[in-house]
ChimeraX commands (.cxc) that place a marker at each C-alpha (Angstrom):
marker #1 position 28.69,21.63,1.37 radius 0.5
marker #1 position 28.85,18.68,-0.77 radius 0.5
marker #1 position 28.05,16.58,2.54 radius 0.5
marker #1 position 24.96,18.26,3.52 radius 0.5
marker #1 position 23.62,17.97,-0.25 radius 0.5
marker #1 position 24.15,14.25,-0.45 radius 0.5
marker #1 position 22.47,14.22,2.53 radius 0.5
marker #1 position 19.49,16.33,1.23 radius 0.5
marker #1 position 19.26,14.34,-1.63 radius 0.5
marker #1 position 19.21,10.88,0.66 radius 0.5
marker #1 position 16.23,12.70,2.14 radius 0.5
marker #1 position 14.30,13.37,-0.77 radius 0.5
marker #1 position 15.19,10.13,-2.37 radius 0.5
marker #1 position 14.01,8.04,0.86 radius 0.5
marker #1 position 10.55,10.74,1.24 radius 0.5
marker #1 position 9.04,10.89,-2.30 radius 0.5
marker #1 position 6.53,13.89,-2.90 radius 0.5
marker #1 position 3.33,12.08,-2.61 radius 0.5
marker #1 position 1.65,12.10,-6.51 radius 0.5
marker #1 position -1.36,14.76,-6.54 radius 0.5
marker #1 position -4.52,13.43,-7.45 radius 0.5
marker #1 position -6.32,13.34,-10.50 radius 0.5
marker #1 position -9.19,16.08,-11.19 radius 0.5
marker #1 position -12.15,14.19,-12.51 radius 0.5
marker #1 position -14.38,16.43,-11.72 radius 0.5
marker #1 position -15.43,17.89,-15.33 radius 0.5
marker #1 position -16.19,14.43,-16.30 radius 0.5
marker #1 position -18.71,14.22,-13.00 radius 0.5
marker #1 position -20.09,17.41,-13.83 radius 0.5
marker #1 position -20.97,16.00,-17.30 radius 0.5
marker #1 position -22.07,12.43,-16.39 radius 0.5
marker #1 position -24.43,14.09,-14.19 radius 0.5
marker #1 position -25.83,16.06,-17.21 radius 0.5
marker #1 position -26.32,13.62,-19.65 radius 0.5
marker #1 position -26.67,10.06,-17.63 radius 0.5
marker #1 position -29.73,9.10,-15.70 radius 0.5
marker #1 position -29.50,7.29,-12.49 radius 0.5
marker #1 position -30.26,3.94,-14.20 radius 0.5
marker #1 position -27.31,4.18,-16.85 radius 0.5
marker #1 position -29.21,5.88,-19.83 radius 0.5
marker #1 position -27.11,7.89,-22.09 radius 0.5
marker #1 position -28.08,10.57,-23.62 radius 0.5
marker #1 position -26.32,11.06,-26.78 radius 0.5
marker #1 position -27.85,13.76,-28.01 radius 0.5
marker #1 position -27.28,16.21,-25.81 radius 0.5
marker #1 position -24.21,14.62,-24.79 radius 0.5
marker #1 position -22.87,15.65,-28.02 radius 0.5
marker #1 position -23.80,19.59,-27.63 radius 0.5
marker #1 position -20.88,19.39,-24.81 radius 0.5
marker #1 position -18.47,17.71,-26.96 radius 0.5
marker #1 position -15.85,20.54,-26.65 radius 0.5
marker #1 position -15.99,19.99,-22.49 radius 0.5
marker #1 position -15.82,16.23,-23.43 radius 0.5
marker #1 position -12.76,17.04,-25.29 radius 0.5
marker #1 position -11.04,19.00,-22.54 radius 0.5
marker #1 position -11.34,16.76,-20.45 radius 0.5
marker #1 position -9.95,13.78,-22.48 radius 0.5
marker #1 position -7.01,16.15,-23.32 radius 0.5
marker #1 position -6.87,16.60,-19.49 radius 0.5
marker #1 position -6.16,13.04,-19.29 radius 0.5
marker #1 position -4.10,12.59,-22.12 radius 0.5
marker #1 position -1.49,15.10,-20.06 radius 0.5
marker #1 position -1.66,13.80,-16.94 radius 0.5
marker #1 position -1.07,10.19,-17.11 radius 0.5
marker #1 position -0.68,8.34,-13.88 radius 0.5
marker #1 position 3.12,7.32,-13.16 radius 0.5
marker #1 position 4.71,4.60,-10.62 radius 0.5
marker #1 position 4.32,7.15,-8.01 radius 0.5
marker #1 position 0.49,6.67,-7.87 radius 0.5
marker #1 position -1.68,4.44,-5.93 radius 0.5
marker #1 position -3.27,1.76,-7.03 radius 0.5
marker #1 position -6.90,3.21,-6.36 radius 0.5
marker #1 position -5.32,6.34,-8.45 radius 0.5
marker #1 position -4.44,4.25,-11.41 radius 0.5
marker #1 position -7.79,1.92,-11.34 radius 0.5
marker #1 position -9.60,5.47,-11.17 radius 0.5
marker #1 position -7.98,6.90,-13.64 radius 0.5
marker #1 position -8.09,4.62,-16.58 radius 0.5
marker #1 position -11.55,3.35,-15.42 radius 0.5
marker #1 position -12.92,7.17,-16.29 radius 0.5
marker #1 position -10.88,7.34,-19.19 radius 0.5
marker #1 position -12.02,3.87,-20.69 radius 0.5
marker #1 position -15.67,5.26,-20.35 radius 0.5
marker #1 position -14.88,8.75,-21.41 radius 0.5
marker #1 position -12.90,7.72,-24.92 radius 0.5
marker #1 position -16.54,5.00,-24.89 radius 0.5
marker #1 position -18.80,8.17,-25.24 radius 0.5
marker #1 position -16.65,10.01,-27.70 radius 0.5
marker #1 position -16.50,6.91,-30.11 radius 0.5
marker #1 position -20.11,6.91,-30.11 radius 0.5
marker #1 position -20.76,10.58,-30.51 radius 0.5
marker #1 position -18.06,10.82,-33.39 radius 0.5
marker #1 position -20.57,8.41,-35.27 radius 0.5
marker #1 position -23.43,9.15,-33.45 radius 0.5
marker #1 position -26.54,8.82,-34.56 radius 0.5
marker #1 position -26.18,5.00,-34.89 radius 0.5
marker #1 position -28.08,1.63,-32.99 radius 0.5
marker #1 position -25.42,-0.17,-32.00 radius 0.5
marker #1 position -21.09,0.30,-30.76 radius 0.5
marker #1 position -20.78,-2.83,-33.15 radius 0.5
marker #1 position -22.19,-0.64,-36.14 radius 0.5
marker #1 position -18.64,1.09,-36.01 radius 0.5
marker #1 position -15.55,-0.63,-37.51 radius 0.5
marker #1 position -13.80,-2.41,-34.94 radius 0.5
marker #1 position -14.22,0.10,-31.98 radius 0.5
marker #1 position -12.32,-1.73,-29.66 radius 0.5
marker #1 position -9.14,-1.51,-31.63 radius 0.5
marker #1 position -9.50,2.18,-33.13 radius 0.5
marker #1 position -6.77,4.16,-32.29 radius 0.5
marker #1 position -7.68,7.93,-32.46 radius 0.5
marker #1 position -6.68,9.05,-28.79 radius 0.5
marker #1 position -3.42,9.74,-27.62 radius 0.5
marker #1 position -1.64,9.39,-23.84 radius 0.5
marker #1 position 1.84,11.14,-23.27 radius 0.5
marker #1 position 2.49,11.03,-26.93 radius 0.5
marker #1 position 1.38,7.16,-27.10 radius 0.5
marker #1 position -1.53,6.29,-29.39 radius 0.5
marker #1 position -4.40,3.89,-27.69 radius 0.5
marker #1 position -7.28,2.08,-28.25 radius 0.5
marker #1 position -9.82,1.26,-25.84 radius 0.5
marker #1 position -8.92,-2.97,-25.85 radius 0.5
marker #1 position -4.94,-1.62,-25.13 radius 0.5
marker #1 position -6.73,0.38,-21.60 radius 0.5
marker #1 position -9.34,-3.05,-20.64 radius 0.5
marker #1 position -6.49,-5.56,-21.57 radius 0.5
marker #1 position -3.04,-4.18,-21.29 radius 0.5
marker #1 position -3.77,-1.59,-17.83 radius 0.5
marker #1 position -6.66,-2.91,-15.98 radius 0.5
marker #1 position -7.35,-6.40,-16.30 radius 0.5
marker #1 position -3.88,-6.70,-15.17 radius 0.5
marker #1 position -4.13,-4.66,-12.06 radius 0.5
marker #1 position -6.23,-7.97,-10.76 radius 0.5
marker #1 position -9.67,-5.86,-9.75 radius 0.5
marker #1 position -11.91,-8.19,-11.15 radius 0.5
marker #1 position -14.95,-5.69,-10.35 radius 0.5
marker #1 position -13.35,-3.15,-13.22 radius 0.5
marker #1 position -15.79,-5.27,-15.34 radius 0.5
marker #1 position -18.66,-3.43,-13.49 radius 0.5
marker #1 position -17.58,0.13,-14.27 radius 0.5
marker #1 position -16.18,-0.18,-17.58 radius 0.5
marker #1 position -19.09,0.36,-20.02 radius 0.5
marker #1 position -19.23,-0.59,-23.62 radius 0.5
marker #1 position -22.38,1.70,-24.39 radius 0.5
marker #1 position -24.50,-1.43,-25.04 radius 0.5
marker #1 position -27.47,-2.87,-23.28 radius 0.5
marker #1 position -26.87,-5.56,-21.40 radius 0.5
marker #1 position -23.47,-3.30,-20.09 radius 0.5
marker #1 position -23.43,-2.35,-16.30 radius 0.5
marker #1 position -24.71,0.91,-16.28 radius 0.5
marker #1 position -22.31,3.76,-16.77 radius 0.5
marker #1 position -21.72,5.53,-13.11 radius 0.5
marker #1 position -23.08,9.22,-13.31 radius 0.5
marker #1 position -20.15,10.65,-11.50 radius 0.5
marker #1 position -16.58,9.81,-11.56 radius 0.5
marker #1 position -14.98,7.09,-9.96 radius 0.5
marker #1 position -11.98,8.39,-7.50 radius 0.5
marker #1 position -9.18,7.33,-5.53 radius 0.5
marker #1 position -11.24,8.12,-2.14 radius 0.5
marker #1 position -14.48,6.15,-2.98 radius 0.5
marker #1 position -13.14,3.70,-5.46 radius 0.5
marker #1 position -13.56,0.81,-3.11 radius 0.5
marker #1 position -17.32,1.48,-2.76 radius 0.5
marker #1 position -18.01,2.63,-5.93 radius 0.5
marker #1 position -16.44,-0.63,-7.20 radius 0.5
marker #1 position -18.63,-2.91,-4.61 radius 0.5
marker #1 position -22.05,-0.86,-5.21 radius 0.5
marker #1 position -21.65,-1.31,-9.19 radius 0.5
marker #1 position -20.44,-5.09,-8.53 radius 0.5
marker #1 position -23.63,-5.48,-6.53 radius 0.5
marker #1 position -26.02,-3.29,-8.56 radius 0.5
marker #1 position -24.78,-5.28,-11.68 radius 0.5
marker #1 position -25.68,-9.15,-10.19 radius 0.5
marker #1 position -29.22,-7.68,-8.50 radius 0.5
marker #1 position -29.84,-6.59,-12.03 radius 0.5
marker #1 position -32.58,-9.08,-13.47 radius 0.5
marker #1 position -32.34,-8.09,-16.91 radius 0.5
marker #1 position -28.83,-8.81,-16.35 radius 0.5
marker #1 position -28.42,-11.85,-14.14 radius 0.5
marker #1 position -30.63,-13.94,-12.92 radius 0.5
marker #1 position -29.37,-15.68,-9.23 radius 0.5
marker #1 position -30.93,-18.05,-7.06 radius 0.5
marker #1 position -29.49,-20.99,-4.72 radius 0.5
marker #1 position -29.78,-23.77,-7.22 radius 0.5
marker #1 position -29.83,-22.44,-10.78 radius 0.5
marker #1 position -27.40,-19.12,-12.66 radius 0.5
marker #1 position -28.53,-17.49,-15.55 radius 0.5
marker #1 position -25.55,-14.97,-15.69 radius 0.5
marker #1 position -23.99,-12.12,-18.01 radius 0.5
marker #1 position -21.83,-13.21,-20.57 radius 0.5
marker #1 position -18.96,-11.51,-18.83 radius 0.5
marker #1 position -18.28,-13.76,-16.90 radius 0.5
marker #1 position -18.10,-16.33,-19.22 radius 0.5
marker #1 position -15.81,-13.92,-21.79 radius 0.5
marker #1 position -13.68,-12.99,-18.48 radius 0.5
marker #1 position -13.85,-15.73,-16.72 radius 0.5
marker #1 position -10.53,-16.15,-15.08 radius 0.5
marker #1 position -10.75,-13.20,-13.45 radius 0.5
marker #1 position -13.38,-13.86,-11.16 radius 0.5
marker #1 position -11.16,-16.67,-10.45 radius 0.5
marker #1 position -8.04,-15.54,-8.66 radius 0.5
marker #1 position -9.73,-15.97,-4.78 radius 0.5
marker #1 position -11.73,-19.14,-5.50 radius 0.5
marker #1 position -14.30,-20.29,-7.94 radius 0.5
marker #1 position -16.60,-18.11,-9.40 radius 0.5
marker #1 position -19.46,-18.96,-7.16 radius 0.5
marker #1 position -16.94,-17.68,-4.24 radius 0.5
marker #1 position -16.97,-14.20,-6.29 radius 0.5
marker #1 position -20.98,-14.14,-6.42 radius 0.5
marker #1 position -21.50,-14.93,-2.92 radius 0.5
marker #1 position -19.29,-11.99,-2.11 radius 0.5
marker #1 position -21.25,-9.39,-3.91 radius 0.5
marker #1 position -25.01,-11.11,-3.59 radius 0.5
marker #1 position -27.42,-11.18,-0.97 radius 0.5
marker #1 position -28.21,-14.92,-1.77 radius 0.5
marker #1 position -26.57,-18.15,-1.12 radius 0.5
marker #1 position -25.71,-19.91,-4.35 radius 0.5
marker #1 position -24.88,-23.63,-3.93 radius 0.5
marker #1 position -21.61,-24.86,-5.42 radius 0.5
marker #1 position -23.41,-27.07,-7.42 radius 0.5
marker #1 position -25.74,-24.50,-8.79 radius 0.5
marker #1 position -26.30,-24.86,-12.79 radius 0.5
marker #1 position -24.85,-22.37,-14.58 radius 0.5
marker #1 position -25.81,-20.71,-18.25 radius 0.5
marker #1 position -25.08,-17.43,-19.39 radius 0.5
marker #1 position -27.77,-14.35,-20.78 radius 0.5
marker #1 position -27.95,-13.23,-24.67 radius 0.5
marker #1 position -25.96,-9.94,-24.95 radius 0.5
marker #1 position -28.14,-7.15,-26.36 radius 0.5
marker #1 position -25.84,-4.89,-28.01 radius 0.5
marker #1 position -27.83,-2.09,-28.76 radius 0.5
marker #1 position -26.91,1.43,-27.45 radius 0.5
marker #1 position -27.93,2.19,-23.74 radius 0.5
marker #1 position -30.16,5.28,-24.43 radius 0.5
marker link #1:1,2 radius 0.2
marker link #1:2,3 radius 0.2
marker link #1:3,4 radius 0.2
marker link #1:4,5 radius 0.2
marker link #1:5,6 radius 0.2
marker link #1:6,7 radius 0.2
marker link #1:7,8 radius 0.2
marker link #1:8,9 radius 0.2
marker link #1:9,10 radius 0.2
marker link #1:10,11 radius 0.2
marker link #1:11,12 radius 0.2
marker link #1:12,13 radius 0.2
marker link #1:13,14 radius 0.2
marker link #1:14,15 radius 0.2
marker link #1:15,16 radius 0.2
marker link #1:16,17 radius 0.2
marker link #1:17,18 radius 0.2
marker link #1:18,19 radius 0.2
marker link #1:19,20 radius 0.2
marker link #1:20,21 radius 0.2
marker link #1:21,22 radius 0.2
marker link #1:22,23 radius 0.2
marker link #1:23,24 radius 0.2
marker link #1:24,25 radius 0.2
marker link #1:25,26 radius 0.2
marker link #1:26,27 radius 0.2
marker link #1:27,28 radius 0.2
marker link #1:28,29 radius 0.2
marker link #1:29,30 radius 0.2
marker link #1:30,31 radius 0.2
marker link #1:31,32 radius 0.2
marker link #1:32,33 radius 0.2
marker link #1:33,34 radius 0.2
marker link #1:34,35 radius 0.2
marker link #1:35,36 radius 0.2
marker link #1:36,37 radius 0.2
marker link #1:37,38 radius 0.2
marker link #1:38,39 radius 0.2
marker link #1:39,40 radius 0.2
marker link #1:40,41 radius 0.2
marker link #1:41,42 radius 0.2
marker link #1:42,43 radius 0.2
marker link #1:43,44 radius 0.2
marker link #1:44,45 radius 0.2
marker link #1:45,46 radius 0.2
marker link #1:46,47 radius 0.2
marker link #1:47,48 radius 0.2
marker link #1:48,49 radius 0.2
marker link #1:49,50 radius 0.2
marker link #1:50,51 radius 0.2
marker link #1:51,52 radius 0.2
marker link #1:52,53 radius 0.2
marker link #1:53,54 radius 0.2
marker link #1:54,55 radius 0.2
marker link #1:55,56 radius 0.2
marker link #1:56,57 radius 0.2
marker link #1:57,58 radius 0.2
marker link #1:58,59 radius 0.2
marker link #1:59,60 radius 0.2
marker link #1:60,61 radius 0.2
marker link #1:61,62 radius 0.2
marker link #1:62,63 radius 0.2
marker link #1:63,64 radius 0.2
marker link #1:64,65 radius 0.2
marker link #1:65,66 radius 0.2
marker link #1:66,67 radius 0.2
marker link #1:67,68 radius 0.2
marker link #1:68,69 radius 0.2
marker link #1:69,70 radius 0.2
marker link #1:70,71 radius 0.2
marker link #1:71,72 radius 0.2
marker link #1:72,73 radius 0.2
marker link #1:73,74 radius 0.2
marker link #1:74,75 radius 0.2
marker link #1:75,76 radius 0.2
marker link #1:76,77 radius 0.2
marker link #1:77,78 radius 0.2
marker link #1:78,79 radius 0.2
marker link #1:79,80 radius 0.2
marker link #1:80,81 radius 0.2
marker link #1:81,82 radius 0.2
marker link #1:82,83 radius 0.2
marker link #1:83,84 radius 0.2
marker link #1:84,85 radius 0.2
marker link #1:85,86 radius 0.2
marker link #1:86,87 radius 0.2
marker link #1:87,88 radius 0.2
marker link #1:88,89 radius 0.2
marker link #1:89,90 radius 0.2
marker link #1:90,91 radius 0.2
marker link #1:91,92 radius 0.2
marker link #1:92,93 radius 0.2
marker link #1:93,94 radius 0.2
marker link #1:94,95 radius 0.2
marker link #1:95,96 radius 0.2
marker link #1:96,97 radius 0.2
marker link #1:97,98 radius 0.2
marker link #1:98,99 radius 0.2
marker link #1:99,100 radius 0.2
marker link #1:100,101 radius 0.2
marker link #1:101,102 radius 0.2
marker link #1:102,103 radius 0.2
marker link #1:103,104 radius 0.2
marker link #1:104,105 radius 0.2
marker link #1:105,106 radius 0.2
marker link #1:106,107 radius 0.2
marker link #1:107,108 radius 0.2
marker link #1:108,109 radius 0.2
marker link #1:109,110 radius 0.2
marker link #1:110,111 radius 0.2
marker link #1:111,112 radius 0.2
marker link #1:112,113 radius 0.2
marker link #1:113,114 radius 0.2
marker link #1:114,115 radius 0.2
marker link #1:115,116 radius 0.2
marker link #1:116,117 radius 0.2
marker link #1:117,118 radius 0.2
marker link #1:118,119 radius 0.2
marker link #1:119,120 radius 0.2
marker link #1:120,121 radius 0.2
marker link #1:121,122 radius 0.2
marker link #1:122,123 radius 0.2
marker link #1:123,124 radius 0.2
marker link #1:124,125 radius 0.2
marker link #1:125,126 radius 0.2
marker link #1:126,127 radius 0.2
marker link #1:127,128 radius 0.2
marker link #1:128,129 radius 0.2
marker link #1:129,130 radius 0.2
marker link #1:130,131 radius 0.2
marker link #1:131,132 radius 0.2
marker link #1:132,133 radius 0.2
marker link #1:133,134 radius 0.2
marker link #1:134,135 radius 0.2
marker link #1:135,136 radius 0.2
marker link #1:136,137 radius 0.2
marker link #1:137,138 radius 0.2
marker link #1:138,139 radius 0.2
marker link #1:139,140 radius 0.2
marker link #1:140,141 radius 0.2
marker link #1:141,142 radius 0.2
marker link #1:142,143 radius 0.2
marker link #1:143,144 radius 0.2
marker link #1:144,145 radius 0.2
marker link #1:145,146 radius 0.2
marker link #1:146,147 radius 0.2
marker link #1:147,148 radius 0.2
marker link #1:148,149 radius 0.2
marker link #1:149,150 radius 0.2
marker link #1:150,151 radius 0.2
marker link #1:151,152 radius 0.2
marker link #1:152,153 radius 0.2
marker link #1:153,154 radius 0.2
marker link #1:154,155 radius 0.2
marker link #1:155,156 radius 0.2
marker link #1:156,157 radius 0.2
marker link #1:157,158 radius 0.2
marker link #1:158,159 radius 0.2
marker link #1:159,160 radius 0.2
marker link #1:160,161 radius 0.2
marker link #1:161,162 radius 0.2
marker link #1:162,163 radius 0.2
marker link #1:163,164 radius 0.2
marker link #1:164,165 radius 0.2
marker link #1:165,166 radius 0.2
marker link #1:166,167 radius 0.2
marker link #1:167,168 radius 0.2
marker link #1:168,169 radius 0.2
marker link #1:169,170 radius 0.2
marker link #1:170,171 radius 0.2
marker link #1:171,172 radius 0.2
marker link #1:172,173 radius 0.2
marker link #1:173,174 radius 0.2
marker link #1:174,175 radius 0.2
marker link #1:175,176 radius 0.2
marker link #1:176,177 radius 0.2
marker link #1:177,178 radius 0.2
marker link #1:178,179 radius 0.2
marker link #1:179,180 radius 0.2
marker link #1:180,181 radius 0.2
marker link #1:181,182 radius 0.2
marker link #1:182,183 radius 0.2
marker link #1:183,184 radius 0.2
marker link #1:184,185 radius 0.2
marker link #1:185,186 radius 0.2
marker link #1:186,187 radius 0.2
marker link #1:187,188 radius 0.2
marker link #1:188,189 radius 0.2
marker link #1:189,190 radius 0.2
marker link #1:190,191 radius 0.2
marker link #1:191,192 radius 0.2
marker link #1:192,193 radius 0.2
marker link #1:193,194 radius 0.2
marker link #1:194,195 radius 0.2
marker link #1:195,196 radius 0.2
marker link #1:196,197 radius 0.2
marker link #1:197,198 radius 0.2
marker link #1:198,199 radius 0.2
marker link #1:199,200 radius 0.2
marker link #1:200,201 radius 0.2
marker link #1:201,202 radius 0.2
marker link #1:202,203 radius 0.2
marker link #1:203,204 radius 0.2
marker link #1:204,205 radius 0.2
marker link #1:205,206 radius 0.2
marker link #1:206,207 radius 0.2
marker link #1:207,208 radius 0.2
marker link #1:208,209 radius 0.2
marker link #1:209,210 radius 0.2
marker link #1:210,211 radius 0.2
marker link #1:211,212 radius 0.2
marker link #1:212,213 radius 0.2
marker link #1:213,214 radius 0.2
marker link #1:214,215 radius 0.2
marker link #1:215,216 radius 0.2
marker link #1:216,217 radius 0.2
marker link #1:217,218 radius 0.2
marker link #1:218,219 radius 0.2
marker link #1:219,220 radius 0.2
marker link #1:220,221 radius 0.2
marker link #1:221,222 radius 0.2
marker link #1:222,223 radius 0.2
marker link #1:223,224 radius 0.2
marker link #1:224,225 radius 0.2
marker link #1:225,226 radius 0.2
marker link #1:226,227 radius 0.2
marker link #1:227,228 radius 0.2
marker link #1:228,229 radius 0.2
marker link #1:229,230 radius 0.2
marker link #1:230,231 radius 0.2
marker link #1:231,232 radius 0.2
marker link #1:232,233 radius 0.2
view
């Protein structure tokens, strides 16, 4: 008896249960509601469904991804998280003009995940900048302006890879954004504040030329785009 359970346990041990996916599904059903197909927000009557908002943030807070998860899993999750904690610091001081007219709302520290408090520079800095997806900077929104536009459906394990590549690309053939040609860059400050990270399969022109539709010279000039911080409604 004690033979054939060591050997059961072998089994399980060398087969782990795959981890079940993430539900994001609320948060789709409410990004669809409240978020136009260009990025708009719409606070206002985002904030008449801030109990489903809540759920689903307390979903999350539950059901924190483990080393049993994919990668695609973890990037998902904490992508939609990121955004979803974004929208419920702005509607907990909503109305206001700007994510900079709240006190240091990178570093507030009001939500909670498996019993460990977090902010929303812990979730860009400490989980996904080091999961080395450089195009994370394309979904996570900061609510302002001259932000990628906020995704109005969830991202997921499935479609994460072209979710990730059509918000890359929609970012850089934004104009009011970026503006790309062979010879000259006039570029989002991102990626001047995150530089590095478009950096880890070549230079940064090597990253562009990936997700652009033009061919920018390696000797193109290179300046960076005021960053209008006021809220993307």
């Amino acid at each position: 008896m004690t033979k054939l359970y060591n050997i059961l346990i072998f089994i399980l041990l060398s087969f782990p249960m795959q981890a079940q996916n993430f539900d994001h599904s609320s948060w789709t059903k409410l990004l669809q509601k409240h978020v136009s197909n260009e990025g708009q927000v719409h606070y206002k009557t985002f904030k008449t469904d801030n109990k489903e908002l809540a759920t689903y943030i307390r979903y999350l807070s539950k059901n924190t991804p483990n080393d049993t998860y994919s990668k695609e899993e973890k990037l998902a999750y904490w992508i939609n998280a990121y955004n979803a904690l974004t929208i419920d610091l702005i509607l907990r001081n909503y109305p206001i003009k700007s994510i900079k007219d709240i006190k240091k709302p990178w570093d507030q520290r009001i939500w909670t995940f498996s019993d460990e408090w977090y902010n929303l520079n812990a979730i860009e800095h400490e989980i996904l900048r080091k999961m080395n997806e450089p195009r994370i900077h394309f979904a996570i929104v900061c609510a302002s302006v001259s932000c990628p536009k906020l995704l109005n459906e969830a991202y997921t394990s499935k479609n994460l890879d072209v979710q990730l590549t059509k918000a890359t690309k929609d970012f850089l053939a934004d104009n009011t954004k970026n503006s790309i040609s062979t010879d000259k860059l006039e570029l989002s400050k991102i990626f001047q504040w995150f530089a590095k990270d478009f950096k880890q399969n070549g230079a940064l022109i090597d990253f562009l030329n990936l997700n652009t539709d033009i061919k920018i010279s390696n000797k193109a000039k290179t300046s960076y785009k005021d960053y209008n911080w006021n809220l993307n409604e």
